[in-house]
VEXTIKOL-955134 format. One line per field, with one value per atom (N, C-alpha, C): x, y, z; residue in one letter; residue number from 1; atom name. Coordinates in steps of 0.05 Angstrom, whole numbers, plus 32768, in hexadecimal, padded with zeros to 4 digits. Atoms other than C-alpha are relative to their C-alpha. Example, Ala and Ser with C-alpha at 12.3 -4.5 7.8 and 13.67 -1.06 7.14 Angstrom:
<atoms>
c1 (8012	80F6	8012	7FF0	8111	7FF1) .
c2 (7FE8	7FA6	8018	7FE8	7FEB	8016) .
c3 (8000	809C	8000	7FFF	808F	800E) .
residuo (a	a	a	s	s	s) .
num (1	1	1	2	2	2) .
atomo (N	CA	C	N	CA	C) .
</atoms>
This chain:
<atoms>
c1 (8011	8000	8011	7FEC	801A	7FF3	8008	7FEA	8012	7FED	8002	8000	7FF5	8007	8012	7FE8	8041	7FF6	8003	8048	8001	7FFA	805E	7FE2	8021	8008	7FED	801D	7FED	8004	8004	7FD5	800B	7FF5	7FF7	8001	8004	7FDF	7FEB	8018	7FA4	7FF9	8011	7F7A	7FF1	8018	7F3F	8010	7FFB	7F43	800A	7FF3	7F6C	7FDF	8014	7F2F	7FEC	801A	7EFB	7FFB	8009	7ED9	7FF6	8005	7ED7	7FFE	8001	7EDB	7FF3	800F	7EBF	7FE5	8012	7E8B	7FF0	8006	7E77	7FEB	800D	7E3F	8001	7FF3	7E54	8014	7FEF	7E87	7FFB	7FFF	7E79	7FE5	801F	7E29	7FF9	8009	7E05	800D	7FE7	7E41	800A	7FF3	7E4F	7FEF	8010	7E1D	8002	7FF3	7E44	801E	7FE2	7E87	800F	7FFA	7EAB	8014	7FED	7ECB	8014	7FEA	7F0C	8009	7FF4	7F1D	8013	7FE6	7F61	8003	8001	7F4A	7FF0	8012	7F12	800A	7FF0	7F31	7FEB	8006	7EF2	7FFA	7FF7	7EF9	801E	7FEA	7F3E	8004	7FFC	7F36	7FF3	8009	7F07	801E	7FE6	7F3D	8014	7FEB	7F70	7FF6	800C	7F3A	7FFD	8001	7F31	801D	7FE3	7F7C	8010	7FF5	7F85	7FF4	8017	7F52	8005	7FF8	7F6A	8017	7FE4	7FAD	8004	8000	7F9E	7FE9	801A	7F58	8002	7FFF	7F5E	7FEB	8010	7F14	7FFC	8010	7F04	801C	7FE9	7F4A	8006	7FFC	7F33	7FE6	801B	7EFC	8019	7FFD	7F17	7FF6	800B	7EEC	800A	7FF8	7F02	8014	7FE3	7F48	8005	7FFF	7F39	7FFB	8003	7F1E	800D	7FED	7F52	801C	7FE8	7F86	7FFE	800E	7F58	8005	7FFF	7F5E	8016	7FE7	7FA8	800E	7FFC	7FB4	7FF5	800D	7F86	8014	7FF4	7FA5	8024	7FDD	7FED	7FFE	8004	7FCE	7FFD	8005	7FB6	8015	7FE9	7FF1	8012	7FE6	8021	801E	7FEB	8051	7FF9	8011	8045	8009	7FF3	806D	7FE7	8016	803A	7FE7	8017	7FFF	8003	7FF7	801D	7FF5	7FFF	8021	7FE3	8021	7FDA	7FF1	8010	7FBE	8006	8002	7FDC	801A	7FE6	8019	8000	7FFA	8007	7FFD	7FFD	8006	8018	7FE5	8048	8005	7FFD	8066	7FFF	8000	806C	7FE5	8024	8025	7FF9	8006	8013	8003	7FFC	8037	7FF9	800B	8029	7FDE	8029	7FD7	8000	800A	7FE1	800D	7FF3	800A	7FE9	8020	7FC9	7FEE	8017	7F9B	800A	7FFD	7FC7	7FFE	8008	7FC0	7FF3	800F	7FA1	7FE9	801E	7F4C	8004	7FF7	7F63	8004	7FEF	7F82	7FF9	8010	7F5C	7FE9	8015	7F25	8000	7FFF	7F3A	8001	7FEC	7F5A	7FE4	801F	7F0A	7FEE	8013	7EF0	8006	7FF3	7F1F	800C	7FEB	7F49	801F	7FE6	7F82	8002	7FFD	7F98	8008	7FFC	7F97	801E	7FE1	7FE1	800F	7FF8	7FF0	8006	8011	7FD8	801A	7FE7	800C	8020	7FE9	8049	7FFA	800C	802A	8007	7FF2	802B	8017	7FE5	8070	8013	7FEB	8088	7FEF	8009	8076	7FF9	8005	805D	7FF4	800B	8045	7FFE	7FF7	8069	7FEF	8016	802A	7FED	800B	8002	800B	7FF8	802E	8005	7FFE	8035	7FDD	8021	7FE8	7FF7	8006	7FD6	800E	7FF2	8009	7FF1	800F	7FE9	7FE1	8022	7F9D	800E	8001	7FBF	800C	7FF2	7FE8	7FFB	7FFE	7FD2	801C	7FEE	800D	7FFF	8008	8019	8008	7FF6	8022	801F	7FE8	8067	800C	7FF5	8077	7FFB	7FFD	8059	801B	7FF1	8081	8026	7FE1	80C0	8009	7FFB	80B4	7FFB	8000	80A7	801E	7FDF	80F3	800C	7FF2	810F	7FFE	7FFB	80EE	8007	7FEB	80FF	801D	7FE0	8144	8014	7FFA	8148	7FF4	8009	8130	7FE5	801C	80F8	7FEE	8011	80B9	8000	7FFC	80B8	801D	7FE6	80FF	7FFA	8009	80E1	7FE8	8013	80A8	8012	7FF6	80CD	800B	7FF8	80F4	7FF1	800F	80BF	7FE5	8012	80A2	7FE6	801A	8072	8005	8000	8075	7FF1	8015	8068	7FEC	8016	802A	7FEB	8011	800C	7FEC	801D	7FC3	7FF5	800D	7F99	7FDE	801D	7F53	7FEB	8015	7F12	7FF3	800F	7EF6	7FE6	801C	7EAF	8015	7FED	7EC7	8002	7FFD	7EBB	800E	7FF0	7EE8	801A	7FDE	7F22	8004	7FF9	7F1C	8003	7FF8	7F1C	8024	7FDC	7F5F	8009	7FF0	7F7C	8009	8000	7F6A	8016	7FE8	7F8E	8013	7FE3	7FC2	801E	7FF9	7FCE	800C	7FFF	7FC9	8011	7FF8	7FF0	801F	7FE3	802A	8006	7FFC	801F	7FF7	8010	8016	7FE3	8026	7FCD	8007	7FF3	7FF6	7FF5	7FF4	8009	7FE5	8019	7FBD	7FEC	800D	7F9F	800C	7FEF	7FCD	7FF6	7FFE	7FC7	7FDD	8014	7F7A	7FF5	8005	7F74	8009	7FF9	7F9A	7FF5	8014	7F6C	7FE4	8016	7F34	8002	8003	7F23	8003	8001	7F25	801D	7FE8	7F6D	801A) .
c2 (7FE8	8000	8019	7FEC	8046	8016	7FEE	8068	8005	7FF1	808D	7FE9	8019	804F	7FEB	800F	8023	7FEC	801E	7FDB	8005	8001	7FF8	8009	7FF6	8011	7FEA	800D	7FD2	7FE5	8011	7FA6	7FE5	8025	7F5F	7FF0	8006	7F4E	8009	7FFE	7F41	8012	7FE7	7F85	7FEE	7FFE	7F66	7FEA	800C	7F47	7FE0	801C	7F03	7FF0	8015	7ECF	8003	7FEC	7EFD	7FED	8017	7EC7	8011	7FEA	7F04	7FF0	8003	7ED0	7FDC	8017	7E91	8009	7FFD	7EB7	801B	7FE4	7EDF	7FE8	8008	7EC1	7FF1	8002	7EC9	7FE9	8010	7E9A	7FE4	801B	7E69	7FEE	8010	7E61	8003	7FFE	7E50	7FF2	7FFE	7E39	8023	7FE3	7E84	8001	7FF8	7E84	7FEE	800B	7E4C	8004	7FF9	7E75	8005	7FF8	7E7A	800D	7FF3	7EA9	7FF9	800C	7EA5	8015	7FEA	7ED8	7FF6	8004	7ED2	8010	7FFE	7EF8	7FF2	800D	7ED5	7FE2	8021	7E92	7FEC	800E	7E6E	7FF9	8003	7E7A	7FF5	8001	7E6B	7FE2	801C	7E2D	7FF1	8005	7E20	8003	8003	7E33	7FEB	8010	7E02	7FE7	8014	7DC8	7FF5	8003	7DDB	7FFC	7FFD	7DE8	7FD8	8024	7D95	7FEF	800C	7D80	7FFF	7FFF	7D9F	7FF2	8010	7D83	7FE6	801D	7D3E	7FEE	8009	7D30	8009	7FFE	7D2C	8006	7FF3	7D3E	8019	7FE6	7D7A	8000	7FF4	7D79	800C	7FF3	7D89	8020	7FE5	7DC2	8015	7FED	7E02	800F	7FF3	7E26	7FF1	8006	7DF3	8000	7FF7	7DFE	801C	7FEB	7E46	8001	7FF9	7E43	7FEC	800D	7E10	8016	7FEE	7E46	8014	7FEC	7E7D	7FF3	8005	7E52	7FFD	8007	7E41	8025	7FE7	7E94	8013	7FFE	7EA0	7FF3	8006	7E78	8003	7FEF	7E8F	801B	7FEE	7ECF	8000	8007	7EBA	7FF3	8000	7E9F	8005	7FF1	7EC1	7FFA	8008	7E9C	7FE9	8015	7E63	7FE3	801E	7E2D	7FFE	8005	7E41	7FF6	8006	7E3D	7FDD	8017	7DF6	7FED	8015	7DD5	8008	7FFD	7DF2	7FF4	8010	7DCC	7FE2	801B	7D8C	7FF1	800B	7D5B	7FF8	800E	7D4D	8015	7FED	7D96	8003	7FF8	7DAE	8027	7FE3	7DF7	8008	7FFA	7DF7	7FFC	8008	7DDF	801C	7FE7	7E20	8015	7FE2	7E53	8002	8004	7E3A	8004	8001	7E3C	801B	7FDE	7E81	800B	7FF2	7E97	8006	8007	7E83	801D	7FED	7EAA	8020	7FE0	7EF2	8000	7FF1	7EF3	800F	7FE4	7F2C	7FF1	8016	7F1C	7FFB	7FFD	7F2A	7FDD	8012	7EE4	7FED	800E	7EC3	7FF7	7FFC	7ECE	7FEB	800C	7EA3	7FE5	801C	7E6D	7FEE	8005	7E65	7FFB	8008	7E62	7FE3	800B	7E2C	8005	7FFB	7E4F	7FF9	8009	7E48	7FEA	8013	7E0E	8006	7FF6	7E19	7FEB	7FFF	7DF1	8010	7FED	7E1E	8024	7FEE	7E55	8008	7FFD	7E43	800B	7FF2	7E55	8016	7FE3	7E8E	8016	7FF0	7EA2	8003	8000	7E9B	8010	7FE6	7EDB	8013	7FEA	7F1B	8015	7FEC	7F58	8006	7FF9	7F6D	7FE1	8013	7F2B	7FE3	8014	7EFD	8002	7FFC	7F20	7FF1	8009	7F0C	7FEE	801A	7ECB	7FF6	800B	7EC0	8008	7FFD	7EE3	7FE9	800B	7EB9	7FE1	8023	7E77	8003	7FF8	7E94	7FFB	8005	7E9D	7FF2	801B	7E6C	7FEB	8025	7E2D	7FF3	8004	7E30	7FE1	8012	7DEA	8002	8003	7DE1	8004	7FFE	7DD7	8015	7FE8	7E0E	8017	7FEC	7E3E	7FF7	800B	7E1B	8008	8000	7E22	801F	7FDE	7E6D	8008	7FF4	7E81	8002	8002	7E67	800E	7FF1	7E8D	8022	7FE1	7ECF	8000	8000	7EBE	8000	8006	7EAC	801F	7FE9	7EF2	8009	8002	7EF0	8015	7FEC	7F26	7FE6	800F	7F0A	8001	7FFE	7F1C	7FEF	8017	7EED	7FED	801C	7EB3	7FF2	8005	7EB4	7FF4	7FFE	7EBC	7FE0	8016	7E7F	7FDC	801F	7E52	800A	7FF9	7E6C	8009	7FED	7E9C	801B	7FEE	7ED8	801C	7FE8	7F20	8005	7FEF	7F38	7FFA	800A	7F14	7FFA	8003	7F13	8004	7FFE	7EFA	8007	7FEE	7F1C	8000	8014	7F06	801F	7FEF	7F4F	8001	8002	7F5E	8009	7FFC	7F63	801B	7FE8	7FA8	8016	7FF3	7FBC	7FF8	800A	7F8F	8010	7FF7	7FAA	8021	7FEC	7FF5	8000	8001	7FE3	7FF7	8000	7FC2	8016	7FF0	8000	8016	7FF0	802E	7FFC	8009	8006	8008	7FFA	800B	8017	7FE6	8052	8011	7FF2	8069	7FFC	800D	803E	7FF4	8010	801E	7FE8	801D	7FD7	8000	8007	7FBA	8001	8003	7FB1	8026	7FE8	7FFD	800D	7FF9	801A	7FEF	8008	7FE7	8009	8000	7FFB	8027	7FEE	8044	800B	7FF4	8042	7FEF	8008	801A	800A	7FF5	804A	8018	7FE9	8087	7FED	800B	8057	8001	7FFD	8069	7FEA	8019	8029	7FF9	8000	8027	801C) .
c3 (8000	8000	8000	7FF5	7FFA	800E	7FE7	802E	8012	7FF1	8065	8019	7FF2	8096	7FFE	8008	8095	8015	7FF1	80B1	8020	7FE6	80EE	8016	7FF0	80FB	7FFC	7FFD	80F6	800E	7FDD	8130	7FF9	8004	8129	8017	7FF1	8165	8012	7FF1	8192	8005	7FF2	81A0	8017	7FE9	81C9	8013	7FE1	820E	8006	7FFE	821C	8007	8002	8214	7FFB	800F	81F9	7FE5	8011	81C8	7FE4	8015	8192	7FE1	8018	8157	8005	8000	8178	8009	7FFC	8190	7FE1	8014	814A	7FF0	8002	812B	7FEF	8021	80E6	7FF7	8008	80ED	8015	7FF0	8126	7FFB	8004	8113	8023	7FE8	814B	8017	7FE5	817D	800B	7FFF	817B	8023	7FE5	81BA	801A	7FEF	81DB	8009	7FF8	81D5	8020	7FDF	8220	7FFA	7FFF	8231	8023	7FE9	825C	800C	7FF8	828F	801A	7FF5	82AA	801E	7FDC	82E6	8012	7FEB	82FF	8004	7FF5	8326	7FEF	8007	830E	7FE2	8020	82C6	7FF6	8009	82C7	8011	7FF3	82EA	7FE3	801D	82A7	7FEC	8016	827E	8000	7FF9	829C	7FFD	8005	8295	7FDB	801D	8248	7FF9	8018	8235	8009	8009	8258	7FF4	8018	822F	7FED	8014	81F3	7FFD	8000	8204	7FFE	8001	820C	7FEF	8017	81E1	7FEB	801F	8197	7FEF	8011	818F	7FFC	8002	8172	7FED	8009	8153	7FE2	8019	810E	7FFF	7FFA	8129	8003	8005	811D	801B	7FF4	814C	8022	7FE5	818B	7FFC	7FFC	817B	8009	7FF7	817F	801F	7FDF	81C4	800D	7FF4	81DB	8003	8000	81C3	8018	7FEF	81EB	801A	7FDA	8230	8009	7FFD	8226	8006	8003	821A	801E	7FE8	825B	8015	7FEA	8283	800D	8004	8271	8014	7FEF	8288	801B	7FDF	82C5	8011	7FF1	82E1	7FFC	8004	82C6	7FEB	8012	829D	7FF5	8010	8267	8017	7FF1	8299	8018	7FE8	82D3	7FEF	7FFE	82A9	7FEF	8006	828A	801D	7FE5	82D3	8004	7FF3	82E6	7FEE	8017	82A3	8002	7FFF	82BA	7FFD	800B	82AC	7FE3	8018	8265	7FEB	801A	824D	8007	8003	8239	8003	8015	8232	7FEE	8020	81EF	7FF9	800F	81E1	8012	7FF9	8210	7FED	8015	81EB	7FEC	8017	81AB	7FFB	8004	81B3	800E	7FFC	81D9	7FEE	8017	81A1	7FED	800D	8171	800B	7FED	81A3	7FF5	7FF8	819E	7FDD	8020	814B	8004	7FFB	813B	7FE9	8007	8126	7FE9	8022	80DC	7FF4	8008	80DB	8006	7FF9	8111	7FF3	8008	80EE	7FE9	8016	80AF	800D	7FF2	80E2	8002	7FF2	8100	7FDE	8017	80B4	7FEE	8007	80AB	7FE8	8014	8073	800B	7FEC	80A2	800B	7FD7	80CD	8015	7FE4	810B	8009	7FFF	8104	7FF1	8007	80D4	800B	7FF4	80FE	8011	7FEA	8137	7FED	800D	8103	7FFD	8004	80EC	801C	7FEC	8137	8015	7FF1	8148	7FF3	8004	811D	800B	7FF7	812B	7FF0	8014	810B	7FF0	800C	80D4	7FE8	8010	80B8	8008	7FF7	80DA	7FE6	8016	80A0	7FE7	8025	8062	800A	7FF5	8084	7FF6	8005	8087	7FE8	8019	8049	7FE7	8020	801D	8000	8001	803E	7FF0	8013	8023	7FED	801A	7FE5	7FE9	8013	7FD2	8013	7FFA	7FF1	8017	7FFF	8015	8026	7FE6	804A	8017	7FD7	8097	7FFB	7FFB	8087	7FE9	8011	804C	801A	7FEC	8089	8014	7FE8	80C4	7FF1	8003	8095	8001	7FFD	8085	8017	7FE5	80C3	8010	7FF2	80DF	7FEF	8010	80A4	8009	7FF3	80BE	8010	7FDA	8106	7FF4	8006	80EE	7FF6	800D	80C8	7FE8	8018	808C	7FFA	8003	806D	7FF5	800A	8063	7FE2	8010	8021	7FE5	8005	8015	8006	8007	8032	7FF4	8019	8010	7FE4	8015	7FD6	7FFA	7FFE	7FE5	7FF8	8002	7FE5	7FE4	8019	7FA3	8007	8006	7FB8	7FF8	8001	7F9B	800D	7FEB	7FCF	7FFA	7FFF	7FCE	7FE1	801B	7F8B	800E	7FF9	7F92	7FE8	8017	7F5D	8003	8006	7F4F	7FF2	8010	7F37	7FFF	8003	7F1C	7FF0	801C	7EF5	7FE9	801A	7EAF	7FF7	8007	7EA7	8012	7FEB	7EE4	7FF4	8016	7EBB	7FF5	8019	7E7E	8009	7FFD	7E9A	8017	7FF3	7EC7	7FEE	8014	7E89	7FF8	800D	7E65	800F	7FED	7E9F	7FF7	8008	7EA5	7FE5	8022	7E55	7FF8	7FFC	7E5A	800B	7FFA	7E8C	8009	8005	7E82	8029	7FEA	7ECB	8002	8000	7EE4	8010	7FF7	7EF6	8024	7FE6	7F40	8007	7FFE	7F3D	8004	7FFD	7F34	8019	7FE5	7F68	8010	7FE4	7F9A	7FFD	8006	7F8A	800C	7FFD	7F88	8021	7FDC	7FD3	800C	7FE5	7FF1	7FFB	8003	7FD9	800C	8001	7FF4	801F	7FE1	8041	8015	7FF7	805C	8007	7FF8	8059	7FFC) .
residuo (x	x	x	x	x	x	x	x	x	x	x	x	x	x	x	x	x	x	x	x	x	x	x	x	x	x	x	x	x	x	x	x	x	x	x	x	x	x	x	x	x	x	x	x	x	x	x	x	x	x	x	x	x	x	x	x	x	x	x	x	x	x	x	x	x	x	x	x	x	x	x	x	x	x	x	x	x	x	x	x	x	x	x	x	x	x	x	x	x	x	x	x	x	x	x	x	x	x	x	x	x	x	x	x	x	x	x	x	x	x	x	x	x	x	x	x	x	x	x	x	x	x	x	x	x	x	x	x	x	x	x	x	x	x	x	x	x	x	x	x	x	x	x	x	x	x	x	x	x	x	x	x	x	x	x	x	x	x	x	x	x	x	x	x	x	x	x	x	x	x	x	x	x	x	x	x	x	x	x	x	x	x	x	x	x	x	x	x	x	x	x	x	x	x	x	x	x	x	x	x	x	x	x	x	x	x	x	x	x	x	x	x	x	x	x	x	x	x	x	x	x	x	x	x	x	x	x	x	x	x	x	x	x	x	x	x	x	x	x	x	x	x	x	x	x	x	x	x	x	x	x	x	x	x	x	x	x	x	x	x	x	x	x	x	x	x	x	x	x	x	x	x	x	x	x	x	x	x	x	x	x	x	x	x	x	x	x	x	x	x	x	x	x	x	x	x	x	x	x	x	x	x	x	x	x	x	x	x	x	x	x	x	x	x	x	x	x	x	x	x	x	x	x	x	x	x	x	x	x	x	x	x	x	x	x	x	x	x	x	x	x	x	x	x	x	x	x	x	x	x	x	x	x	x	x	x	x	x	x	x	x	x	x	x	x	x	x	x	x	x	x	x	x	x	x	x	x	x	x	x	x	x	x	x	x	x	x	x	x	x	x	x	x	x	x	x	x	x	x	x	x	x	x	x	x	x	x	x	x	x	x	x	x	x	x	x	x	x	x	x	x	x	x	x	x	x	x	x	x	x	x	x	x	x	x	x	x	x	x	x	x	x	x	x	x	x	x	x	x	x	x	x	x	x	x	x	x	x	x	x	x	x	x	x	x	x	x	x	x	x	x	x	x	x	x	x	x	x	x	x	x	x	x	x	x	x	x	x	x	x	x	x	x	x	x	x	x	x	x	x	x	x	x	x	x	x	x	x	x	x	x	x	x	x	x	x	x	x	x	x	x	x	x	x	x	x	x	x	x	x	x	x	x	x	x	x	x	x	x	x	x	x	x	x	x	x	x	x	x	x	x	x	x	x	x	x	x	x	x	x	x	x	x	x	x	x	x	x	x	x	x	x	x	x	x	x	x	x	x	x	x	x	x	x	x	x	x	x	x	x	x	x	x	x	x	x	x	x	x	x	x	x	x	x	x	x	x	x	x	x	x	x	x	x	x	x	x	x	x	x	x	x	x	x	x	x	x	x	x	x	x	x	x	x	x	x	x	x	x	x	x	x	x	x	x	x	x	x	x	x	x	x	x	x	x	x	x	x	x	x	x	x	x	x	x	x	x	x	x) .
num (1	1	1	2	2	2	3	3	3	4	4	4	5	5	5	6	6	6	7	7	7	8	8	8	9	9	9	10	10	10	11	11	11	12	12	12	13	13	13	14	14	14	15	15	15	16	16	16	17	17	17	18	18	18	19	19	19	20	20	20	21	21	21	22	22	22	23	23	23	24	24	24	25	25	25	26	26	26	27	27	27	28	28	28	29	29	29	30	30	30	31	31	31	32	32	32	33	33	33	34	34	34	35	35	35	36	36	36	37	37	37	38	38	38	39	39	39	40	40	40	41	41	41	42	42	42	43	43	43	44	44	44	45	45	45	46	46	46	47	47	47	48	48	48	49	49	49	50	50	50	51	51	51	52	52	52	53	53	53	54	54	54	55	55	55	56	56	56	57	57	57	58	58	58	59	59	59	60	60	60	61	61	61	62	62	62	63	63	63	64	64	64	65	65	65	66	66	66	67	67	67	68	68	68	69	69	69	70	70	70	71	71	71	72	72	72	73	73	73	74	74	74	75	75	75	76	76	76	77	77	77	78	78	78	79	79	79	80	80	80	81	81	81	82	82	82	83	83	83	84	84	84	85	85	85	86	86	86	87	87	87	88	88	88	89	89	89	90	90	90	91	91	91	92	92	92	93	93	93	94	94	94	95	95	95	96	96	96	97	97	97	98	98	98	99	99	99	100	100	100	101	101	101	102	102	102	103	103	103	104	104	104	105	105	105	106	106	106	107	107	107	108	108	108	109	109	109	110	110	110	111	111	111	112	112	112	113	113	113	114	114	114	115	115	115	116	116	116	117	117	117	118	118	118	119	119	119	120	120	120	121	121	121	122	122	122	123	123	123	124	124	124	125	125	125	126	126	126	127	127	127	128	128	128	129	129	129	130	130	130	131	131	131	132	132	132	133	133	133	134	134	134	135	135	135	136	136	136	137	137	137	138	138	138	139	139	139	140	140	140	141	141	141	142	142	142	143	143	143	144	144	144	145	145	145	146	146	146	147	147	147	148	148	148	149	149	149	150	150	150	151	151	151	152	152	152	153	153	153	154	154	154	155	155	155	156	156	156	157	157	157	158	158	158	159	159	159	160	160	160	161	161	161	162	162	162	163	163	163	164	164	164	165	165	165	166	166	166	167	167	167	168	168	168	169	169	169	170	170	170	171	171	171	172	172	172	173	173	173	174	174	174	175	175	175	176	176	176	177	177	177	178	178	178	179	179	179	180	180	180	181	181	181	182	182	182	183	183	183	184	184	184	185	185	185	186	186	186	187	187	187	188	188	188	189	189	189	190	190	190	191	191	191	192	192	192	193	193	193	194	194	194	195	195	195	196	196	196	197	197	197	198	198	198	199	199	199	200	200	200	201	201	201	202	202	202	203	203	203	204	204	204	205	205	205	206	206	206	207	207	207	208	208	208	209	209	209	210	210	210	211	211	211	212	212	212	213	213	213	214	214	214	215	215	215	216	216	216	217	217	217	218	218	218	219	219	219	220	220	220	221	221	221	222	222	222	223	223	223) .
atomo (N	CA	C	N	CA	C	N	CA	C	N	CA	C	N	CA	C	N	CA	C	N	CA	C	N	CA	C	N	CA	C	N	CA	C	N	CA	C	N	CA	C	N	CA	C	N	CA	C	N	CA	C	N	CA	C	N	CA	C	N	CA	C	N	CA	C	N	CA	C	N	CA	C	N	CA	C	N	CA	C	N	CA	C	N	CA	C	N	CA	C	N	CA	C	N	CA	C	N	CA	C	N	CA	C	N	CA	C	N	CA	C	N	CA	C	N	CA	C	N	CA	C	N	CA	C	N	CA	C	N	CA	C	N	CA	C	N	CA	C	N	CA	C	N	CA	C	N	CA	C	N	CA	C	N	CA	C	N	CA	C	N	CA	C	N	CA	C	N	CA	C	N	CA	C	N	CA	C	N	CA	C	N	CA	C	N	CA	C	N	CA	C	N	CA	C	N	CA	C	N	CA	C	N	CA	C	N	CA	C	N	CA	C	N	CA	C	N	CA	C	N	CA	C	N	CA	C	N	CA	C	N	CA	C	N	CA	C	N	CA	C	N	CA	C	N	CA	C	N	CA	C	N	CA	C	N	CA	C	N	CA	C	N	CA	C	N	CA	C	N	CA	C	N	CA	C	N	CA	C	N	CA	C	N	CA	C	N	CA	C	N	CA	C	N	CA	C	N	CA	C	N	CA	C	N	CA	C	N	CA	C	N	CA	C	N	CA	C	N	CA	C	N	CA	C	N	CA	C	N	CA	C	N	CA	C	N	CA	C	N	CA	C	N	CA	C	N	CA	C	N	CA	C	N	CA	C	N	CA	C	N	CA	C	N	CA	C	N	CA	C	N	CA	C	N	CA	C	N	CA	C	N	CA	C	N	CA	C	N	CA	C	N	CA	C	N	CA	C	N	CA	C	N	CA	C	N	CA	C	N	CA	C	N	CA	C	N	CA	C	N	CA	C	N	CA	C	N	CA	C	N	CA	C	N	CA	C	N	CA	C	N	CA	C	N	CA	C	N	CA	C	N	CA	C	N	CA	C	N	CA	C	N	CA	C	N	CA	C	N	CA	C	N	CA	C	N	CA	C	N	CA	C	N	CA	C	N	CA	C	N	CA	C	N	CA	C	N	CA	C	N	CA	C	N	CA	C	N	CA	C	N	CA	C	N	CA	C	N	CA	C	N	CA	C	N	CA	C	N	CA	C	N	CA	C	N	CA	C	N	CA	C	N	CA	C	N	CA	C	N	CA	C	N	CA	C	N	CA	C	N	CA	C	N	CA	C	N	CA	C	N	CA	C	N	CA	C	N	CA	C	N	CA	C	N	CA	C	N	CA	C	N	CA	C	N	CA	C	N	CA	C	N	CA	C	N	CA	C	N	CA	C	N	CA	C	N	CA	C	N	CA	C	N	CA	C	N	CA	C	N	CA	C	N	CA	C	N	CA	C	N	CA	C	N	CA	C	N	CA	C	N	CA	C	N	CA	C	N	CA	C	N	CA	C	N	CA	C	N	CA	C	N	CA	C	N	CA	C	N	CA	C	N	CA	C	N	CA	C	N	CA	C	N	CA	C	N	CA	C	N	CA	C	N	CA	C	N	CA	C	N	CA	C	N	CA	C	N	CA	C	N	CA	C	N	CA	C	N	CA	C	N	CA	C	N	CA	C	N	CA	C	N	CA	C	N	CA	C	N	CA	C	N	CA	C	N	CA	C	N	CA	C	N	CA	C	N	CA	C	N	CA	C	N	CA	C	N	CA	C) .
</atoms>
C-alpha cells in the first residue's frame, strides 16, 4: 500500500481481552455454538479453574481435533490460564502432568493473533496447525505469513519452514520467495467491465494492473 500507515500501525496482535470468545462467540462464523462460546477470565479463580480443566482435555483427548472452533477455545483457556498464573510453566503444572510447556505457549500463541487471521483459522481456511507457525513470528510478518497460506495453498510444513527462516532473519518477503511464492501476488476475479477498464488504464498510462490497484485502495477510506 502507499497510504500514510506503514507496517509499523498495524495490530499483529490480540486487541480484545485474553479469553473474550470474540470469534467463537460471533455468529457468522460459529452458527449456533456462537451462544455456547465461554469465556475465560484469568481473574476470576473459578473460570480459571475451567480453563485449566479445558486446556487438560485439549491436551490429552483427540476429539474435536479436526474442529476448528474447539481448537480455538482450547487455545483461549491455555492463553487464560498463562494469564492467570503468571508464566506458561505455572499454568502447565496447574493443567496437569500430561500438558507440556510447549503445548501451552504454542495454543496461547494461536489465541494472541490478531482477529484478521483468527478469523480465517475458525472458518477453517487456516489450520489451526498451521496457525501455531504463523504465531511464532511477529509483526506485521504474521500477516504475509497467513495471507500467502490463503493464497497459495501453502502446507503445515511450507508454513512451519518459513516461519524459522523469519525467526532465523530472513524478510518475509525472502522466505516466501524461497519456497516459490511470489510477495504480495493476488489473483482477482473482477466483473468484466472493471477488467477491461483497468486493462485499458493500465494501457494508457504506461503503469502495471499492480500499480493502479494499489494506488486506488489507498485513496479508498478504509485503508
Amino acid at each position: 500500500m502507499t497510504g500514510e500507515g506503514g507496517p509499523e500501525d498495524i495490530p499483529a496482535d490480540r486487541e480484545s481481552p485474553v479469553g473474550e470468545p470474540v470469534i467463537r462467540g460471533d455468529e457468522e462464523i460459529a452458527g449456533q455454538r456462537a451462544e455456547e462460546a465461554v469465556q475465560f477470565d484469568p481473574d476470576d479463580p473459578e473460570s480459571l479453574a475451567r480453563a485449566a480443566e479445558v486446556v487438560h482435555s485439549f491436551a490429552t483427548d483427540t476429539v474435536g481435533a479436526e474442529d476448528n472452533i474447539y481448537m480455538l477455545r482450547g487455545a483461549a483457556a491455555c492463553a487464560a490460564l498463562v494469564r492467570g498464573e503468571g508464566s506458561y510453566k505455572a499454568a502447565a503444572e496447574r493443567a496437569g502432568d500430561d500438558v507440556t510447556v510447549a503445548f501451552i505457549r504454542k495454543w496461547a500463541r494461536v489465541h494472541d493473533l490478531p482477529r484478521a487471521v483468527r478469523r480465517h483459522v475458525a472458518m477453517g481456511e487456516i489450520a489451526p496447525t498451521a496457525a501455531k507457525h504463523i504465531a511464532r513470528v511477529s509483526g506485521p510478518a504474521r500477516y504475509d505469513l497467513a495471507w500467502a497460506t490463503l493464497d497459495h495453498e501453502l502446507t503445515v510444513r511450507d508454513v512451519r519452514s518459513i516461519a524459522s527462516e523469519i525467526n532465523d532473519g530472513a524478510t518475509p518477503a525472502a522466505a516466501l520467495s524461497t519456497h516459490g511464492v511470489q510477495p504480495g501476488a493476488l489473483a482477482l476475479q473482477l466483473p468484466m467491465e472493471t477488467y477491461r477498464e483497468l486493462r485499458r488504464e493500465a494501457a494508457n498510462s504506461g503503469r502495471s494492473t499492480g500499480e493502479i490497484v494499489d494506488d486506488a485502495l489507498a485513496e479508498w477510506e478504509a485503508f
